[in-house]
C-alpha positions as CSV (number, residue, x, y, z in Angstrom):
1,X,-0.3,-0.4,-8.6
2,X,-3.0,2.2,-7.7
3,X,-2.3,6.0,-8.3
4,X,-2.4,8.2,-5.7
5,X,-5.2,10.4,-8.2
6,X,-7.2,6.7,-8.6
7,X,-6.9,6.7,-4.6
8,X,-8.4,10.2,-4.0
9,X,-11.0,9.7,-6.8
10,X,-12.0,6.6,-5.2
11,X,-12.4,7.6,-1.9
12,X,-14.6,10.9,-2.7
13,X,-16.4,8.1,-4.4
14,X,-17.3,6.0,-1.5
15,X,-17.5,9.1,0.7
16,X,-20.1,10.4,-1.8
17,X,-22.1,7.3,-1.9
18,X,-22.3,7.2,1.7
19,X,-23.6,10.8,2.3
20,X,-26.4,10.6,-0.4
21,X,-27.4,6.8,0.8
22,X,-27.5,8.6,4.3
23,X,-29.3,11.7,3.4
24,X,-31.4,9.5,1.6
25,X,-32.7,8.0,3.9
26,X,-32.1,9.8,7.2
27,X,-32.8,13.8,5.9
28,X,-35.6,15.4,4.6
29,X,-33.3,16.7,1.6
30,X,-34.6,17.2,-1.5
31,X,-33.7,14.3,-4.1
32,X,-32.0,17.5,-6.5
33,X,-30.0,18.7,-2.8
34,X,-28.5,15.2,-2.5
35,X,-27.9,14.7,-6.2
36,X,-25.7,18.0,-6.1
37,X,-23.9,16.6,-3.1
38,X,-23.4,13.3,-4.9
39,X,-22.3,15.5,-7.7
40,X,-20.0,18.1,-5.6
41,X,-18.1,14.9,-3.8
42,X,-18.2,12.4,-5.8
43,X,-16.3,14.7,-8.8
44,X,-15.8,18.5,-8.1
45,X,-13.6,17.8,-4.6
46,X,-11.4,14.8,-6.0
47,X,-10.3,17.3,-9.0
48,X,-9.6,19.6,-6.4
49,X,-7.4,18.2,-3.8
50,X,-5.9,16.3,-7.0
51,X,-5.3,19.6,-8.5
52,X,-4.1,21.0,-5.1
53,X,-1.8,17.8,-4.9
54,X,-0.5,18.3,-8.2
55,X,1.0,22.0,-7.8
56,X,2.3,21.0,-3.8
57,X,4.4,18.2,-5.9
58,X,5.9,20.5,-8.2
59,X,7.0,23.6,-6.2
């Protein structure tokens, strides 16, 4: 069975993947400006929502 964390993570993940193979290829973004997105939604908003998650559970 799949965590709900594992399911957040994973989504960011494919969300992430999808926005940088996109900007890639369809912006004139710097390769550094899609690396931070890559970066920034791949791992800094999945700890964040998990984080936000977490602390909704236990009030």
């Amino acid at each position: 069975m799949v965590s709900r964390e594992n399911k957040v993570v994973g989504g960011f993940v494919v969300v992430a993947m999808v926005l940088t193979y996109g900007g890639f290829w369809l912006t004139d973004l710097s390769s550094e400006m899609l690396m931070g997105v890559l970066i920034f939604v791949g791992v800094v908003a999945p700890m964040v929502v998990n984080n936000y998650l977490d602390n909704r559970e236990s009030v």
